[in-house]
C-alpha positions, 0 to 999 in steps of 0.5 A: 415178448410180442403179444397180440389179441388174435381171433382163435379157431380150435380144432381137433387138430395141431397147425405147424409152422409153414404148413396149408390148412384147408378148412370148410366153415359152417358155424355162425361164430366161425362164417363171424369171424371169417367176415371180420378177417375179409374186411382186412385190406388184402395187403395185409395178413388175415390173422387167426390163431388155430389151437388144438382142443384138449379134450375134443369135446367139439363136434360142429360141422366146421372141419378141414379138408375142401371137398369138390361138392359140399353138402348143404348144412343148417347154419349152427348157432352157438355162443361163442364158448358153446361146447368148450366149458365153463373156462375155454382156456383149460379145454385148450393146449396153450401153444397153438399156430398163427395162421394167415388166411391167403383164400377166404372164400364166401359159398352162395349158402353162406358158409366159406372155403378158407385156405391159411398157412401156419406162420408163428407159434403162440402161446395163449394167455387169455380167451375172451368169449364176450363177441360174436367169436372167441379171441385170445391173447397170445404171446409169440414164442421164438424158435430156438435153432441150435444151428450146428445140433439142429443140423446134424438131427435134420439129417437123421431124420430125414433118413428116419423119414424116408425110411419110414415113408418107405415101410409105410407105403409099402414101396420102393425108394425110388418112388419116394420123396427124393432129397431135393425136394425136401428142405434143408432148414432144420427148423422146417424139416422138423415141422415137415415130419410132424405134419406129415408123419400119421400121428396122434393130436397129444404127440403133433402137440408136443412136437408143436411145443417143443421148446427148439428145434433140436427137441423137435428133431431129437424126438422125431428121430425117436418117434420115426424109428418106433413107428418104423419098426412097428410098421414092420412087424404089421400084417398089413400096412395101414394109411397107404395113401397118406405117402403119395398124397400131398402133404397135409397139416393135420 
């Protein structure tokens, strides 16, 4: 297995493979680590690895999201491990996303806009808290497809997916993602719908580990047509414009 030593950025989110990550970086520890990726030549990636937090006991002010006007906030200056315990690791799930940052962009207070995309699952080994940030050596876990299973289960669930779009839009299906513009690879199909389905952190968490895609997909299928069925019998329907906004990660 190919292992890495990586600069690892939590959040009170999971990052899937082949999905944007938007994030605002305030913290010193973090604006660290983002000057330590820009001194990476352009032509290569500008790694780091995003791991869930598995308690959420991190509140700082480093979030997702790139709002056009971003509030001025006094730079926050914590140890490294501040706010993750006495042994980082056990605070994280031990599968998280590489991602690879294509914008890095530094605000004039100091702060940055960051834009990644996920590319590779990894499992941490270790967390290391010695420098100005937290790194970790991370182990790369394979993507098992299970061409001819996986196949048959996108399919399924992207009918599972429509449909729920669907109930929770409230509209009709012409107004809905058509098949052309959704992939037809199974293993992107599978990280699409948990990305873009209103999920908590644990489930987005054990879809990201699955072992292959086929587990994936198969517990999609279950997840989908549960919710679906829920939303149906709802008086109202919530999170209306998560379907007709473009697809976010998190």
């Amino acid at each position: 297995m190919t292992t890495a030593r990586l600069p690892l950025f939590p959040l009170n989110a999971v990052l899937f493979p082949g999905l944007v990550l938007p994030l605002n970086v305030f913290e010193e520890r973090y604006r660290a680590m983002m000057r330590e990726l820009l001194k990476t030549d352009e032509d290569e990636p500008r790694r780091f690895v995003v791991v869930a937090i598995r308690d959420g006991r991190e509140t700082a002010p480093t979030a997702t999201g790139m709002p056009d006007t971003v509030a001025a906030a006094p730079v926050m200056e914590r140890a490294p491990a501040e706010g993750f315990g006495p042994d980082p690791i056990q605070t994280f799930h031990r599968v998280g996303c590489v991602a690879d940052a294509a914008t890095i962009r530094e605000r004039s207070d100091g702060s940055f806009e960051v834009l990644a995309t996920g590319t590779t699952r990894v499992k941490l080994l270790s967390v290391d808290a010695d420098g100005p940030y937290l790194t970790a050596e991370v182990e790369e876990l394979d993507e098992e497809a299970k061409d001819d299973e996986a196949g048959a289960l996108a399919e399924g669930v992207l009918r599972a997916f429509r449909a729920y779009q669907k109930r929770l839009a409230g509209a009709s299906e012409r107004s809905l993602t058509t098949g052309a513009d959704l992939p037809d690879d199974p293993s992107v199909v599978s990280y699409l719908v948990a990305a873009a389905s209103v999920l908590d952190v644990p489930t987005k968490q054990r879809l990201l580990q699955a072992p292959d895609t086929a587990t994936r997909l198969r517990e999609e299928l279950t997840l989908l047509r549960k919710e679906t069925a829920v939303i149906r019998h709802l008086p109202s329907l919530p999170a209306v414009e998560l379907t007709r906004a473009p697809t976010h990660p998190n």
